[in-house]
VEXMINU-192756 format. One record per residue: residue number from 1; residue in one letter; y, x, z of N, C-alpha, C in turn. Coordinates in steps of 0.05 Angstrom, whole numbers. Each point is the difference from the previous one (the first is absolute). Layout:
N
<site k="NUM" r="a" n_y="Y" n_x="X" n_z="Z" ca_y="Y" ca_x="X" ca_z="Z" c_y="Y" c_x="X" c_z="Z"/>
...
END
This chain:
110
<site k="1" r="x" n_y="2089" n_x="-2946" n_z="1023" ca_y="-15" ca_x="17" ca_z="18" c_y="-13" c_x="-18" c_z="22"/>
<site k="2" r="x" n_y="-27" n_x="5" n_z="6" ca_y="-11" ca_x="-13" ca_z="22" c_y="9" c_x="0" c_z="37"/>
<site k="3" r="x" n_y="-5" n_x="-14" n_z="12" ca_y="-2" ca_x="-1" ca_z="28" c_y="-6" c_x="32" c_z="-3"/>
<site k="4" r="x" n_y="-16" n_x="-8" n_z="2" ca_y="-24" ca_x="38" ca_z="6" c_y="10" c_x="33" c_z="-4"/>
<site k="5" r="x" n_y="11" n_x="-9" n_z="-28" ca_y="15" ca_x="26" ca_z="-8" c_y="11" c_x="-5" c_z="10"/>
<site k="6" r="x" n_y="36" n_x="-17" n_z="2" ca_y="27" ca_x="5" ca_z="15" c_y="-6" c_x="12" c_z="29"/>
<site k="7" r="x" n_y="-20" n_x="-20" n_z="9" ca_y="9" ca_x="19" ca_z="34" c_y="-22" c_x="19" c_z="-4"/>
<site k="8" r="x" n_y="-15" n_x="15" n_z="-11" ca_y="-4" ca_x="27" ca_z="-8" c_y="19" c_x="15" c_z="-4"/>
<site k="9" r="x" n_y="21" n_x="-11" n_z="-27" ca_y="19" ca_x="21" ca_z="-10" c_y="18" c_x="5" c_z="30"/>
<site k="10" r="x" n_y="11" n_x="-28" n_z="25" ca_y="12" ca_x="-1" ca_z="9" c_y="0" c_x="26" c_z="29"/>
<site k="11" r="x" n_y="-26" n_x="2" n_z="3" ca_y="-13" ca_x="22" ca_z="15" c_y="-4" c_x="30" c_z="-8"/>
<site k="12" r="x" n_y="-7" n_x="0" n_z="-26" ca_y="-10" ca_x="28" ca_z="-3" c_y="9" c_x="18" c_z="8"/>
<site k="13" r="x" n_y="30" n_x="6" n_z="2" ca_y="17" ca_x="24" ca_z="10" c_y="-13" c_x="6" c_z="28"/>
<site k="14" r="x" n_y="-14" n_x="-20" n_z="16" ca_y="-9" ca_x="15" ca_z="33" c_y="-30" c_x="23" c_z="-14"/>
<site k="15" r="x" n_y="-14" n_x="-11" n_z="-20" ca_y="-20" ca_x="16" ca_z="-2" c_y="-29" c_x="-8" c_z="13"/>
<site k="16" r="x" n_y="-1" n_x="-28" n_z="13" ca_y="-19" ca_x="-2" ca_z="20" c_y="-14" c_x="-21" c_z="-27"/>
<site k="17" r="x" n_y="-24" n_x="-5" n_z="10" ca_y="-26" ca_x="-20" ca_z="-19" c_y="21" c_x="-25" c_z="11"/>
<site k="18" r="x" n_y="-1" n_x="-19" n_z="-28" ca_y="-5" ca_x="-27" ca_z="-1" c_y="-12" c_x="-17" c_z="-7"/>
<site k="19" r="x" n_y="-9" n_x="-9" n_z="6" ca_y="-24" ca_x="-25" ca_z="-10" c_y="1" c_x="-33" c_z="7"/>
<site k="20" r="x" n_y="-6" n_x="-8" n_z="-16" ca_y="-3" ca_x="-32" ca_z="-1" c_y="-24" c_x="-5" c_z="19"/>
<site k="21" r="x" n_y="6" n_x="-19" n_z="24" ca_y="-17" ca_x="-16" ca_z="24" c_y="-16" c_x="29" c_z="11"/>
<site k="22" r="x" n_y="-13" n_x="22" n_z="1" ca_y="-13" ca_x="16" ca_z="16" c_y="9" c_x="25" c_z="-9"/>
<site k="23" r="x" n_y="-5" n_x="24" n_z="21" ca_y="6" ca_x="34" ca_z="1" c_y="-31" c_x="5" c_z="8"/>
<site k="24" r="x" n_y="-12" n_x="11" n_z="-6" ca_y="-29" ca_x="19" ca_z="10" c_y="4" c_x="25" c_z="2"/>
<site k="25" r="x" n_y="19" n_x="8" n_z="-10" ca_y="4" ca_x="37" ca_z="-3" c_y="-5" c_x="3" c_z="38"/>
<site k="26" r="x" n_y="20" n_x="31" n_z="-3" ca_y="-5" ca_x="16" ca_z="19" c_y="35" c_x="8" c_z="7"/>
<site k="27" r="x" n_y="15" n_x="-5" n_z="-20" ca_y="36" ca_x="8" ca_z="6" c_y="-1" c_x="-17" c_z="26"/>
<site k="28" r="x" n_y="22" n_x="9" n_z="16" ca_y="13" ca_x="-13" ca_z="20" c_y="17" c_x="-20" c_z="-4"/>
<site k="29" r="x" n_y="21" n_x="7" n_z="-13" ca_y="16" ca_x="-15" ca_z="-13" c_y="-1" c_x="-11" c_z="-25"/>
<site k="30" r="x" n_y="0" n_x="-30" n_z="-2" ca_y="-13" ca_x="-20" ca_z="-24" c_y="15" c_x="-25" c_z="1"/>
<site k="31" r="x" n_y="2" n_x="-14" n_z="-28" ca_y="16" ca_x="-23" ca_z="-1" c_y="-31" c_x="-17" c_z="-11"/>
<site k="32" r="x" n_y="2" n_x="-25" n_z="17" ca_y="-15" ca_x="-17" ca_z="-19" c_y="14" c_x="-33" c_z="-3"/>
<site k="33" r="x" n_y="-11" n_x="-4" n_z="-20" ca_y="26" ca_x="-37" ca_z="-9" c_y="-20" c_x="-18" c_z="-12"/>
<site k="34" r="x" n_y="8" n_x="-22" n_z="12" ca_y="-12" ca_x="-26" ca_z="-10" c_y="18" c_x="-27" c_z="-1"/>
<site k="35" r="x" n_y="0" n_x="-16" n_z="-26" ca_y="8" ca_x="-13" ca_z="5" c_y="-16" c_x="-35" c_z="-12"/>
<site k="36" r="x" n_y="21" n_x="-25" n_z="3" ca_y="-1" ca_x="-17" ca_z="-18" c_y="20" c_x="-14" c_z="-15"/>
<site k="37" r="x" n_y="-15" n_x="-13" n_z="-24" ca_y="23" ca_x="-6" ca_z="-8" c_y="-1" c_x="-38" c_z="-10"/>
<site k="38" r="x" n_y="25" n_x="-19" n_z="-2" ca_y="4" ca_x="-22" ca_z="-7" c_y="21" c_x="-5" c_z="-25"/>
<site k="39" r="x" n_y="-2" n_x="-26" n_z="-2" ca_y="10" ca_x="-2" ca_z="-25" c_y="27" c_x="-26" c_z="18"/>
<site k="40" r="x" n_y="30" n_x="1" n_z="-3" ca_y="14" ca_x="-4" ca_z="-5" c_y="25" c_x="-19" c_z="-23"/>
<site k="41" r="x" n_y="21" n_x="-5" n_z="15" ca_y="19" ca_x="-18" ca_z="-24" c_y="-17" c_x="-7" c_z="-18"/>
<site k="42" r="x" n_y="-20" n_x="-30" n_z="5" ca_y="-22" ca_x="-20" ca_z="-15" c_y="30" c_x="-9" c_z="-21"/>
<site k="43" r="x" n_y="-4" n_x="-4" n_z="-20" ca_y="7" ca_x="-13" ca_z="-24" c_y="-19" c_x="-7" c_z="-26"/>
<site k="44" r="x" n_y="-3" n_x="-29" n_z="3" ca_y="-20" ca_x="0" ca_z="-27" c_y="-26" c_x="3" c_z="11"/>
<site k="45" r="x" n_y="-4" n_x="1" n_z="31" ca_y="-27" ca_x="2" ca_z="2" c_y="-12" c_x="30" c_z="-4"/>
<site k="46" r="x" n_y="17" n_x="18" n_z="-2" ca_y="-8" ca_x="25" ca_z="-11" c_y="24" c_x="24" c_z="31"/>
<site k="47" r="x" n_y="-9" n_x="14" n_z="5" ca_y="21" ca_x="21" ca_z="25" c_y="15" c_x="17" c_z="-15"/>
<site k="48" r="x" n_y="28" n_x="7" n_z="-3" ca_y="11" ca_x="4" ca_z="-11" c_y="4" c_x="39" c_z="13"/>
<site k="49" r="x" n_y="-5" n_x="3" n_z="30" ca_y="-9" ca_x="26" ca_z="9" c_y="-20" c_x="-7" c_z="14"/>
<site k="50" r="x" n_y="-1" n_x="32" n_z="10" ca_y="-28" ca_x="3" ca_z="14" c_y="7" c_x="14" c_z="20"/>
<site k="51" r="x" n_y="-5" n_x="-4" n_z="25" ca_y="9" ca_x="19" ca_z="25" c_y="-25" c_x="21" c_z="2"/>
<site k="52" r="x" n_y="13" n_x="14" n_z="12" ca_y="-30" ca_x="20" ca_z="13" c_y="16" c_x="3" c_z="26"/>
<site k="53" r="x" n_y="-18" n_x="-4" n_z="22" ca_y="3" ca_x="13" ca_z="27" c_y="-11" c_x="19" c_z="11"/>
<site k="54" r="x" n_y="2" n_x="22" n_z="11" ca_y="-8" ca_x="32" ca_z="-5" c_y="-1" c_x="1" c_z="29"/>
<site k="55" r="x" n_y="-25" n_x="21" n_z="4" ca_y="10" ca_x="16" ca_z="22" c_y="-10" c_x="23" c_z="-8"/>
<site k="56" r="x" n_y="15" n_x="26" n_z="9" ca_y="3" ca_x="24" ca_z="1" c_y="-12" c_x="8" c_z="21"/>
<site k="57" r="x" n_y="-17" n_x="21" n_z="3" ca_y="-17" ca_x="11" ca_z="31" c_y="8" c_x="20" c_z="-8"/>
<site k="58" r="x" n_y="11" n_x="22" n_z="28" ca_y="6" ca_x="25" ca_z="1" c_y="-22" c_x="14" c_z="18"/>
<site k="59" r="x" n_y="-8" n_x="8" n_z="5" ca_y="-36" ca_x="6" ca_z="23" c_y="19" c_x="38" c_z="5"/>
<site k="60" r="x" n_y="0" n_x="8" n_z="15" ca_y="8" ca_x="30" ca_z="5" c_y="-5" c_x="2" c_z="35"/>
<site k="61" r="x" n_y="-13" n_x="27" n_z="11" ca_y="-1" ca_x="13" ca_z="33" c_y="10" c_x="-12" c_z="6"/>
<site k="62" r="x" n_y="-6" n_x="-12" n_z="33" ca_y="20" ca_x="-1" ca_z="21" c_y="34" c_x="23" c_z="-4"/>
<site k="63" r="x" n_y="-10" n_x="21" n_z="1" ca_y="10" ca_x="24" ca_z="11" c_y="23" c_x="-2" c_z="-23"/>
<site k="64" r="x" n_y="-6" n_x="-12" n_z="-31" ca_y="21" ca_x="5" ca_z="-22" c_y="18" c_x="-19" c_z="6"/>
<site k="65" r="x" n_y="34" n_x="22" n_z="4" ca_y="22" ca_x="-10" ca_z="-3" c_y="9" c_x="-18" c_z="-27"/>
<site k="66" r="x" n_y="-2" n_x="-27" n_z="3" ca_y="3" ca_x="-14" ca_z="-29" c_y="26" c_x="-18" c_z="0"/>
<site k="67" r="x" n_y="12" n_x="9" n_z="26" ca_y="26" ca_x="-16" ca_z="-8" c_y="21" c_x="-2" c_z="-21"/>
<site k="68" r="x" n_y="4" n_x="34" n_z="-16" ca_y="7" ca_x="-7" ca_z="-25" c_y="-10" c_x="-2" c_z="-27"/>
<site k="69" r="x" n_y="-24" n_x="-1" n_z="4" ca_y="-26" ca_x="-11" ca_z="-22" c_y="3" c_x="-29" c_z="9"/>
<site k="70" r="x" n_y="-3" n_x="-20" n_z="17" ca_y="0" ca_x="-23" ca_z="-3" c_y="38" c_x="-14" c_z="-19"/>
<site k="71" r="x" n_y="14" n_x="18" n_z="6" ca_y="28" ca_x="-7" ca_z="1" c_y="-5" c_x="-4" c_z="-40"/>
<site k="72" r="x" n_y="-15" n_x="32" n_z="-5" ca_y="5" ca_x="8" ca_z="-30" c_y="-23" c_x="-28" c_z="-9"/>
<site k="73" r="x" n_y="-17" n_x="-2" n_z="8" ca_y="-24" ca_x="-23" ca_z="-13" c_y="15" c_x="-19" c_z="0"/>
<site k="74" r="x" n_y="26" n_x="-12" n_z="20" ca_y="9" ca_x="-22" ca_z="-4" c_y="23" c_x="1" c_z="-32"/>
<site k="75" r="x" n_y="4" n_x="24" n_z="5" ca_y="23" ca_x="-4" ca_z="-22" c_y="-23" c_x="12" c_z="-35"/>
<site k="76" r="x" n_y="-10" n_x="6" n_z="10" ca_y="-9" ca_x="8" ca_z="-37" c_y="-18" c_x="-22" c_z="-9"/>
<site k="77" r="x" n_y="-10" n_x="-15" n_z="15" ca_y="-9" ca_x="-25" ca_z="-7" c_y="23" c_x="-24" c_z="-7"/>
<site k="78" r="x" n_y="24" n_x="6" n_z="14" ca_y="18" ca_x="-28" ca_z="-3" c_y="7" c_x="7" c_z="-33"/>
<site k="79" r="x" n_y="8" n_x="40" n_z="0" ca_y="17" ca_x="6" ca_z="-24" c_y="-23" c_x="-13" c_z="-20"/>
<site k="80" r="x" n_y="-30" n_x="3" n_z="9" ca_y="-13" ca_x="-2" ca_z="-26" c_y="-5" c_x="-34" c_z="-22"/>
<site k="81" r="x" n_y="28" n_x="-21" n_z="15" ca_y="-3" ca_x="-24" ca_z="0" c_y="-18" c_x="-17" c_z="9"/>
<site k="82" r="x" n_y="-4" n_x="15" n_z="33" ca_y="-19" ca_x="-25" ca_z="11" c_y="21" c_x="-9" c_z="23"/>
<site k="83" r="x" n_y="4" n_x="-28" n_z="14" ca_y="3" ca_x="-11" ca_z="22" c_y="7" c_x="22" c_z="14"/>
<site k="84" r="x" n_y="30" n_x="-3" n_z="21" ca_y="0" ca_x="27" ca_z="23" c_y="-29" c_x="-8" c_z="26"/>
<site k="85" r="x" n_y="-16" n_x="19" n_z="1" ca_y="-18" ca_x="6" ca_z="18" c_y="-1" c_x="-6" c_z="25"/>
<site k="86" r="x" n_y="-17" n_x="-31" n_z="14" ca_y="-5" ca_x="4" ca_z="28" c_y="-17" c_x="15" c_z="12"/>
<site k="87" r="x" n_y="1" n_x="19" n_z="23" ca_y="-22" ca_x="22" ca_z="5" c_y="-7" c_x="-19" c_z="27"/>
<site k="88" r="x" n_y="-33" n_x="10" n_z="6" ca_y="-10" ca_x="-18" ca_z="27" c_y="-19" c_x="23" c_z="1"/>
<site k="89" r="x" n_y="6" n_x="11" n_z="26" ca_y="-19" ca_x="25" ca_z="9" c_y="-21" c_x="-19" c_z="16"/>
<site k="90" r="x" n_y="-29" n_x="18" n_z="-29" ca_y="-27" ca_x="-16" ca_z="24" c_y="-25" c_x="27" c_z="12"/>
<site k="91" r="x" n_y="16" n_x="21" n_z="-1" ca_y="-16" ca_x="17" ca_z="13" c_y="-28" c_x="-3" c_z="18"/>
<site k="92" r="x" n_y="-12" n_x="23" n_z="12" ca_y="-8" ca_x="-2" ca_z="25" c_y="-13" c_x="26" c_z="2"/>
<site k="93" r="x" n_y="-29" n_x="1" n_z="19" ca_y="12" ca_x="31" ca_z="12" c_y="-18" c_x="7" c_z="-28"/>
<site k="94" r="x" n_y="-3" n_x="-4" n_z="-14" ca_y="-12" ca_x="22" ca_z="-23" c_y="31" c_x="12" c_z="-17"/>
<site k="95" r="x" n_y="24" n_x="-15" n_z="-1" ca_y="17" ca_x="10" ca_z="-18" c_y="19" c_x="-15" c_z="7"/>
<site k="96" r="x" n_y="31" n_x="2" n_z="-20" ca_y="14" ca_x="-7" ca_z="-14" c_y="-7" c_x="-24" c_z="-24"/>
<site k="97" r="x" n_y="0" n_x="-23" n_z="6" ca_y="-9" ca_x="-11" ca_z="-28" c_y="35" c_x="-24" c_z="2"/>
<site k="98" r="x" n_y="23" n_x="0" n_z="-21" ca_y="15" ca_x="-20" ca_z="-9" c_y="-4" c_x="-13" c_z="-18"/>
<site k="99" r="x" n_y="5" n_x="-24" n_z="-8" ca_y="-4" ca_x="-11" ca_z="-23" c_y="30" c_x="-10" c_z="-2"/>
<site k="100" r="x" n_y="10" n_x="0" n_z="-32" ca_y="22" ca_x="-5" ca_z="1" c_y="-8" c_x="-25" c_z="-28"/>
<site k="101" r="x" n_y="18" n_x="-22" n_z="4" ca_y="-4" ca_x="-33" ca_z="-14" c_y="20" c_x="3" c_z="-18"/>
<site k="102" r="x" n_y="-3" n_x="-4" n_z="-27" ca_y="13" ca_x="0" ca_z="-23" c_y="-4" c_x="-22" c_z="-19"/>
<site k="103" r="x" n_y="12" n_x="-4" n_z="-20" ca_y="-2" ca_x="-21" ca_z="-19" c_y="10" c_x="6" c_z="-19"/>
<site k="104" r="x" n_y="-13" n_x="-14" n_z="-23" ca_y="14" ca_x="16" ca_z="-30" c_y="-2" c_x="-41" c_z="-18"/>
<site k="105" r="x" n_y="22" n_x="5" n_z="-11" ca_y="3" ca_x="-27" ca_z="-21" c_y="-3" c_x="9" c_z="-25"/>
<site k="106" r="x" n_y="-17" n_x="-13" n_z="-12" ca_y="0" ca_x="6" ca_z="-29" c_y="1" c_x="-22" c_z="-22"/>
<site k="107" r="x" n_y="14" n_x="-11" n_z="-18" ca_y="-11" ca_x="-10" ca_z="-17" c_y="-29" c_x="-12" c_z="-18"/>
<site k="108" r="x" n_y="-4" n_x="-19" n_z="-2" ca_y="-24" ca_x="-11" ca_z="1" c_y="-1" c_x="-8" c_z="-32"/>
<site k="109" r="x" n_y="-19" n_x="17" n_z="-23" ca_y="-9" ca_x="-18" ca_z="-32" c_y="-17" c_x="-12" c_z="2"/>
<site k="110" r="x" n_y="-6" n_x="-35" n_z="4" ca_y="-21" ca_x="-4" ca_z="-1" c_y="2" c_x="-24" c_z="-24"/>
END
């Protein structure tokens, strides 16, 4: 399964849009994620994994209570085998915006 789907599947239960690097809609509440990725344990000249480093954007009102929506984003992302979640609130006065920092290891065929 890709980056893309997992933290798709890892979200869907809130119901809100997610999208890869931008949101244009009109919902209030929206996840958007980007990440990159490296190659890892060199043997043979070839990376034996591949990291991805993730961030997760949560964008929701001022006014929305998200303290246990940030709590649940931290855990259904860890359950969904990514890295446990650093959150760094970068708001301002338009909203609510967290991004929470994840990482996924994978196995590398090359």
């Amino acid at each position: 399964m890709s980056i893309e789907s997992r933290i798709k599947t890892a979200l869907a239960s809130f119901g809100y849009p997610t999208y890869p690097n931008t949101y244009s809609g009109s919902e209030p509440n929206y996840f958007t994620f980007n990440y990159n990725t490296f190659g890892d344990d060199h043997g043979d000249n070839k990376p034996q994994h591949e990291i991805a480093l993730i961030q997760v954007h949560f964008v929701c009102p001022s006014d929305f209570d998200s303290v246990t929506t940030r709590k649940t984003i931290k855990r259904m992302l860890y359950d969904a085998g990514f890295g446990y979640p650093e959150m760094t609130p970068v708001g301002d006065e338009n909203g609510q915006h967290w991004v929470f920092e994840i990482d996924a290891i994978e196995g590398v065929d090359v």
